[in-house]
Residue frames as qw, qx, qy, qz and C-alpha x, y, z in Angstrom:
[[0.000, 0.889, 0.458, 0.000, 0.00, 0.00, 0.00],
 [0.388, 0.279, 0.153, 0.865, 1.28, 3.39, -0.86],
 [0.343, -0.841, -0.362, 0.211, 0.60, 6.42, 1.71],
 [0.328, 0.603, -0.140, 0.713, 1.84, 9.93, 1.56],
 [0.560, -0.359, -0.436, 0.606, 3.30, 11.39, 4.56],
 [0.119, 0.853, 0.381, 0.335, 2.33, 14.52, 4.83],
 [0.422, -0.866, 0.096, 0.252, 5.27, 16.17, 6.14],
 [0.558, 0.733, -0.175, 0.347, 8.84, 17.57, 4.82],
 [0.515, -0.699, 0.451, -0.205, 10.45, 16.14, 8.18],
 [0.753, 0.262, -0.590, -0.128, 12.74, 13.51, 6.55],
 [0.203, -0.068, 0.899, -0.382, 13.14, 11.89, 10.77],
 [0.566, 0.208, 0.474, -0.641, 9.72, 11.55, 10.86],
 [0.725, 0.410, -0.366, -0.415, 9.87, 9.89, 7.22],
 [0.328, 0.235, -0.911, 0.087, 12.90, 7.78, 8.22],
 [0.232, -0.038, 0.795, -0.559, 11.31, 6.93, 11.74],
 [0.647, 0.197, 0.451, -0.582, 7.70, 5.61, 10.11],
 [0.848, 0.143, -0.485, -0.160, 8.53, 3.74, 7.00],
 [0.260, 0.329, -0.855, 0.304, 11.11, 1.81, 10.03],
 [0.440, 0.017, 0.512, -0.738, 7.82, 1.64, 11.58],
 [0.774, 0.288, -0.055, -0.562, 5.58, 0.56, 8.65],
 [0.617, -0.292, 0.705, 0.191, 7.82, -1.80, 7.70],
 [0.029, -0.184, 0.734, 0.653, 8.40, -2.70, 3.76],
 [0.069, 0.465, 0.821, 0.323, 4.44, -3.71, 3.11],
 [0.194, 0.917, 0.272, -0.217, 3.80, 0.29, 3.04],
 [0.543, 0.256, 0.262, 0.756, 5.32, 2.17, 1.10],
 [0.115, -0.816, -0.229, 0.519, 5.62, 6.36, 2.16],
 [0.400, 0.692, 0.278, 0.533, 5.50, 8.93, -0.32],
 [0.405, -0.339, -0.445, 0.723, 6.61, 12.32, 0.57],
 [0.168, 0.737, 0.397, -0.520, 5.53, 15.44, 0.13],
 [0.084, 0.373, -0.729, -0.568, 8.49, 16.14, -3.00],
 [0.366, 0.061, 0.911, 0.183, 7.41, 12.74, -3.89],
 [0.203, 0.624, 0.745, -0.122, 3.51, 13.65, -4.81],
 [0.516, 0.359, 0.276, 0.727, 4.85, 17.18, -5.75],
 [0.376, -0.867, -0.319, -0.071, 3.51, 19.07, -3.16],
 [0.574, -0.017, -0.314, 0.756, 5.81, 21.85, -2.15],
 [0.265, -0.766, -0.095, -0.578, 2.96, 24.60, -0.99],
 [0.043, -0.355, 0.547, -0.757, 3.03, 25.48, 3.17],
 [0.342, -0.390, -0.849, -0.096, 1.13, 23.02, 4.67],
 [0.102, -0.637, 0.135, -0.752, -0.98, 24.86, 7.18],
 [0.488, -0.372, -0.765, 0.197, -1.29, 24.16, 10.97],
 [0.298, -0.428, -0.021, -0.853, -3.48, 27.09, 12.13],
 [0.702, -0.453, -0.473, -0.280, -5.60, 24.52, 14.53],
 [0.126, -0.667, 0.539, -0.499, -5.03, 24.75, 18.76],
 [0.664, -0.467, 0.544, -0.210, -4.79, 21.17, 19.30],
 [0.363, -0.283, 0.855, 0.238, -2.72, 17.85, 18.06],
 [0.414, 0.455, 0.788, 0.029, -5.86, 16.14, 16.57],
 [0.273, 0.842, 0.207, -0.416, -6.59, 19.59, 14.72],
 [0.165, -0.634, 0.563, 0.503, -3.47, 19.89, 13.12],
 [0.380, -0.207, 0.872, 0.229, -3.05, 16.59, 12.21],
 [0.435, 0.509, 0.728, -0.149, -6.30, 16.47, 10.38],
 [0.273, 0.924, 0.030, -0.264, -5.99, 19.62, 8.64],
 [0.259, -0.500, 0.771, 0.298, -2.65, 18.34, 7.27],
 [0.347, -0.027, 0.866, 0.358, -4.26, 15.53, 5.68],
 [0.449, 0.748, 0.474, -0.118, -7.12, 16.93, 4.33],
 [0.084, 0.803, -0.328, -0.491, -4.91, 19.72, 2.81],
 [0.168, -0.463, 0.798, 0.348, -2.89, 16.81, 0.59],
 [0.309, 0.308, 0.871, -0.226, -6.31, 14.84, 0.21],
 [0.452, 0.681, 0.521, -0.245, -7.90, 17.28, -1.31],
 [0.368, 0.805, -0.165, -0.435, -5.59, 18.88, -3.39],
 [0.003, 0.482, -0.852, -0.203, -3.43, 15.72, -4.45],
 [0.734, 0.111, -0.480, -0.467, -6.26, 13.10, -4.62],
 [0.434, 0.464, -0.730, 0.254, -3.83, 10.71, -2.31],
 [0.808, -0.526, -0.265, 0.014, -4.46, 8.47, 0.75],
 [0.493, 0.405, -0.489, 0.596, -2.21, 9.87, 3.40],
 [0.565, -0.630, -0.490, 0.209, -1.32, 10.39, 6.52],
 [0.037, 0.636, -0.335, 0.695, -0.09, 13.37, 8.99],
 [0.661, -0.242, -0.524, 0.480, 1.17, 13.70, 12.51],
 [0.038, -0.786, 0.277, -0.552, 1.24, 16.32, 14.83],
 [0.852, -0.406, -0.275, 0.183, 2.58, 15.39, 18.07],
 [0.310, 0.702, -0.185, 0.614, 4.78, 17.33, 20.84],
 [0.352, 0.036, -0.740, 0.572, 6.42, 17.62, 24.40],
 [0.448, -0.732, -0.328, -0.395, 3.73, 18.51, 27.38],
 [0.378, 0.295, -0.539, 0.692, 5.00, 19.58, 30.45],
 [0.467, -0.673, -0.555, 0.146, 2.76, 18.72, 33.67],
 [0.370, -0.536, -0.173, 0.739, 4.77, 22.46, 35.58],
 [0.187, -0.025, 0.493, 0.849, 4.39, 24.03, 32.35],
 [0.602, 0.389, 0.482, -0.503, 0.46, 23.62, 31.91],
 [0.788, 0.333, 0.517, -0.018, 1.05, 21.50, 29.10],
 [0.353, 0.832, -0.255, -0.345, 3.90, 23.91, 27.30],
 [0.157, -0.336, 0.418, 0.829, 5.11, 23.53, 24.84],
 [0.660, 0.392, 0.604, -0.215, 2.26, 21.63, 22.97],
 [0.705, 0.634, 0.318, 0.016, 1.09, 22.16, 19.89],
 [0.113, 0.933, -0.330, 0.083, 3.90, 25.51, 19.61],
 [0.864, -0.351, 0.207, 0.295, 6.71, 22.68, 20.10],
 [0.763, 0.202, 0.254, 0.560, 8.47, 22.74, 17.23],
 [0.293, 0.520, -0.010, 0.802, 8.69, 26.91, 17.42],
 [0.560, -0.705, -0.295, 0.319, 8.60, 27.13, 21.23],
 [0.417, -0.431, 0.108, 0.793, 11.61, 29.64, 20.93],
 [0.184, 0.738, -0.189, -0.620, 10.03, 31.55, 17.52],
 [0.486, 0.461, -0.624, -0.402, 11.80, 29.81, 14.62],
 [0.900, -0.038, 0.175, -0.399, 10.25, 26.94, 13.58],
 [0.961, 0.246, -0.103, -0.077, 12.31, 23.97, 13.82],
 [0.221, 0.679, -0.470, 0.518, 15.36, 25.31, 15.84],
 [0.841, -0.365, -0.390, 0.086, 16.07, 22.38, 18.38],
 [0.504, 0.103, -0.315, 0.798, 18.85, 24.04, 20.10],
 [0.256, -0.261, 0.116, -0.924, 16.63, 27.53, 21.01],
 [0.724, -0.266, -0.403, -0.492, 13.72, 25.45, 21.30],
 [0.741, -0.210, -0.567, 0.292, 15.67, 22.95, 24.31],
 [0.381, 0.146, -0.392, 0.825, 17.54, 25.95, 25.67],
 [0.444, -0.269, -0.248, -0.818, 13.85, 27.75, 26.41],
 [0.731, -0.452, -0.409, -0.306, 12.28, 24.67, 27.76],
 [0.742, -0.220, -0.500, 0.389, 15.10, 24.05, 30.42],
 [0.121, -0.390, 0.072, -0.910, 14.93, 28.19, 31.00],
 [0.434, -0.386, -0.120, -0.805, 11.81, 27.77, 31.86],
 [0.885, -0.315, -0.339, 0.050, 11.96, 24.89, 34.27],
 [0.441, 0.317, -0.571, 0.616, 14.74, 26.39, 36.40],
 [0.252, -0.268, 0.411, -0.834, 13.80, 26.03, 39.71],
 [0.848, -0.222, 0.124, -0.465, 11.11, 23.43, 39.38],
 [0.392, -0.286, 0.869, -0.091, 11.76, 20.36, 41.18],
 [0.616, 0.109, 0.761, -0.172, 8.78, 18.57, 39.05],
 [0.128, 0.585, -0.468, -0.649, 9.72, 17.96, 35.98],
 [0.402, 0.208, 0.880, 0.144, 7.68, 15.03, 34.49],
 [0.332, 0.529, -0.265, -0.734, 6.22, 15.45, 30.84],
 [0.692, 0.298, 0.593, -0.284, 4.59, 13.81, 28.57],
 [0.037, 0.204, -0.518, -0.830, 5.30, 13.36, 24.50],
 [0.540, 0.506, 0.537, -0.405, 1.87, 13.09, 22.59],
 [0.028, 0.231, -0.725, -0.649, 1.21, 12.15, 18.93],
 [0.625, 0.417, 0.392, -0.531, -1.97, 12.26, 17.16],
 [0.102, 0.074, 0.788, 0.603, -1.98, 10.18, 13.06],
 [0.522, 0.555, 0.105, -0.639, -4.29, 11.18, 10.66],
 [0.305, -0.042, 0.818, 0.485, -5.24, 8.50, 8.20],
 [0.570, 0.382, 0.163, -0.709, -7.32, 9.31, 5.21],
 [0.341, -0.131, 0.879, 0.305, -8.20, 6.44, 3.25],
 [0.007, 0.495, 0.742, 0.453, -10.79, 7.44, 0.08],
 [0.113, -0.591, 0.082, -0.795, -13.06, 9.47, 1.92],
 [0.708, -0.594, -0.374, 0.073, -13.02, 7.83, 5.51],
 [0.054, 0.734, -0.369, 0.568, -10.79, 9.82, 8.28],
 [0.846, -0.425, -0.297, 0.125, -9.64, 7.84, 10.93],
 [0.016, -0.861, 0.387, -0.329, -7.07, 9.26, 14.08],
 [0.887, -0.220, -0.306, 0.268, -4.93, 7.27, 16.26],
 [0.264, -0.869, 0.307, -0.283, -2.99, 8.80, 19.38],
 [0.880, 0.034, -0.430, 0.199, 0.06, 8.05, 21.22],
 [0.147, -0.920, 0.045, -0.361, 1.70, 8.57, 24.50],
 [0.819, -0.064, -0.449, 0.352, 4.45, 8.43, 26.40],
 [0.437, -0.877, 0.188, 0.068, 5.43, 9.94, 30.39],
 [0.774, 0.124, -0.301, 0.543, 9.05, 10.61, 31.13],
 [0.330, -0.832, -0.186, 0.406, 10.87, 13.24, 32.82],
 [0.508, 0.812, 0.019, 0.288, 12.68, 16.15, 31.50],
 [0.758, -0.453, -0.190, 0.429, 16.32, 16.40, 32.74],
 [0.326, -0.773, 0.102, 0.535, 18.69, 19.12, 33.48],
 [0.022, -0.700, 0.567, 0.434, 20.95, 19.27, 30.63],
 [0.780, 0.427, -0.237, -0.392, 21.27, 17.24, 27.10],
 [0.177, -0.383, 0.884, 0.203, 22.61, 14.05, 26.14],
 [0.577, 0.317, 0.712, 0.243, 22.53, 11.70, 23.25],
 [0.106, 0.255, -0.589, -0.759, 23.01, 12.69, 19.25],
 [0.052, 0.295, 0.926, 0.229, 20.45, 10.29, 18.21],
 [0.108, 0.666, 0.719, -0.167, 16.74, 11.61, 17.36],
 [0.036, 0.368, 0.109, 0.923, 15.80, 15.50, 17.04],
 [0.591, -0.661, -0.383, -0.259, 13.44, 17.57, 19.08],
 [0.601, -0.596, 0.348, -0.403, 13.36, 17.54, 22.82],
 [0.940, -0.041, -0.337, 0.036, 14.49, 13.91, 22.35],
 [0.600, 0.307, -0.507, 0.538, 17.99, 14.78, 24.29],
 [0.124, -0.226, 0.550, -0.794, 15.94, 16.03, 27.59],
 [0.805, -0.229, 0.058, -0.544, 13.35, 13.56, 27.64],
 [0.134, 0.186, -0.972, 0.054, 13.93, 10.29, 29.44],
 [0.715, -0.272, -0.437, -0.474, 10.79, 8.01, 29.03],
 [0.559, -0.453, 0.398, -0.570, 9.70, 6.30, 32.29],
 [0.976, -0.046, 0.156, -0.143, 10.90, 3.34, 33.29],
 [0.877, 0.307, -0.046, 0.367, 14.37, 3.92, 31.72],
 [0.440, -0.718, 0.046, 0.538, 17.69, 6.20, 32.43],
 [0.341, 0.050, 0.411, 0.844, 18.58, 7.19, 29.03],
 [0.395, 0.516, 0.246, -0.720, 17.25, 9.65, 26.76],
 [0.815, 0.472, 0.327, -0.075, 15.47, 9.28, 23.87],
 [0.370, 0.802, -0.441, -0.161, 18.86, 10.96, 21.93],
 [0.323, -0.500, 0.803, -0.021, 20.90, 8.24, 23.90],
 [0.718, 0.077, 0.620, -0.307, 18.43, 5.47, 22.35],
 [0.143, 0.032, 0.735, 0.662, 19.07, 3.88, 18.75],
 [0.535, 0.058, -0.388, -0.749, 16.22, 4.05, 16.23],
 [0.620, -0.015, -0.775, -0.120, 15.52, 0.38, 16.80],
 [0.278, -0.192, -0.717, 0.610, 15.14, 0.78, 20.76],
 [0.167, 0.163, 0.379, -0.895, 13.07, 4.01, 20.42],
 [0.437, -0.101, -0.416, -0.791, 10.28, 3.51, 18.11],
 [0.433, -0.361, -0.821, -0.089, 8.38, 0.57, 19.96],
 [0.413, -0.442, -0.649, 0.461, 8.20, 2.54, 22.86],
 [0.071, 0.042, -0.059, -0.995, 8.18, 6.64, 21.52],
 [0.446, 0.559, 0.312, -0.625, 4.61, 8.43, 21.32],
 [0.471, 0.550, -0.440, -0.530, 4.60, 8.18, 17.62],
 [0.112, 0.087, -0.990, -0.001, 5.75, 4.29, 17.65],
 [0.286, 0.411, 0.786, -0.361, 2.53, 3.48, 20.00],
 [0.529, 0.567, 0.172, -0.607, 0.39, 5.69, 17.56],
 [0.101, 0.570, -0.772, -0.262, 2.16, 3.82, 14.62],
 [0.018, 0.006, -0.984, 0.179, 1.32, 0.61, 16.14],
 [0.362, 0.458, 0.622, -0.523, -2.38, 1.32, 15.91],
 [0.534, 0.656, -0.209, -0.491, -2.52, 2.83, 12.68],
 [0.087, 0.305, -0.933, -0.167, -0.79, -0.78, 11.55],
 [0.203, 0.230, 0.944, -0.119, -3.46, -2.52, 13.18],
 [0.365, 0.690, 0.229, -0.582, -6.01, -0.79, 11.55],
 [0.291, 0.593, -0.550, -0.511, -4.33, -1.13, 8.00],
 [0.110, 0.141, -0.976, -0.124, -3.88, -4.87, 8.49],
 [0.171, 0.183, 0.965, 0.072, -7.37, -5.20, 9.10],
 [0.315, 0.673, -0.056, -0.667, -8.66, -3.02, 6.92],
 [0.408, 0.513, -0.604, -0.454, -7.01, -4.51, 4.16],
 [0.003, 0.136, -0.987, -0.092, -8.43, -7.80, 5.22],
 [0.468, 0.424, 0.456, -0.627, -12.13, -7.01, 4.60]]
């Protein structure tokens, strides 16, 4: 089966075909020839994400999916959310964007947080969402090369690395995206057995 991705994040490409595994097949956004500004204008995950795929849906014809999905902070009331990826202003500046969140936590002792990921699958004209989550804790100060994001100041619960510290192959089963992943799968596979 053959899904556009509705993003121009080539982690987030690598990290879900390693998800889908070889019996999908992700298009990208180049791929389908889409190089307009997708818009996320909506003020929650499930908005976005939807408005993403309808945007590619309707002007490309294409079953696809979209993600939105970002860090929550329980001291924060839930910053960064949706504004993750341009917490600091420029969108997509992980460095401003880390330095900011760990600003703004100086001083608190309770630093537990939450990543969240919301898929949008359109398939013809059905619309179907699937969510994922995962608690950890946000720590003082980076470590690990591996991932992008917040991924070098979150350590999921239950482990002592972060997610930067974690291969590809360790994080997805367990990341917020992986679990949402893992639903959208089951949902394909029996979908496509009907």
């Amino acid at each position: 089966m053959i899904l556009c991705l509705a993003t121009n994040n080539q982690h987030k490409v690598e990290e879900l075909q390693a998800l889908l595994g070889s019996h999908y097949q992700l298009k990208t956004l180049a791929d389908i020839g889409c190089y307009d500004e997708i818009p996320e204008t909506e003020n929650t995950f499930q908005g976005n994400s939807h408005q993403k795929a309808l945007f590619v849906r309707e002007r490309f014809g294409v079953n696809c999916i979209a993600d939105d999905s970002g860090l929550e902070v329980d001291a924060l009331n839930g910053e960064p959310g949706v504004f993750s990826a341009r917490y600091a202003g420029e969108h997509g500046n992980h460095a401003k964007n880390n330095a900011l969140l760990l600003k703004n936590l100086e001083g608190i002792e309770d630093r537990s947080a939450q990543f969240r990921c919301i898929i949008t699958l359109i398939l013809g004209d059905d619309i179907h969402q699937f969510d994922g989550i995962i608690r950890g804790t946000i720590i003082h100060e980076k470590r690990g090369i591996q991932g992008f994001g917040y991924d070098p100041l979150f350590v999921p619960d239950g482990y002592n690395r972060t997610f930067a510290e974690m291969s590809i192959e360790e994080k997805n089963p367990i990341s917020h995206r992986g679990i949402a992943v893992g639903k959208l799968i089951a949902f394909l596979d029996s979908h496509e057995k009907i």
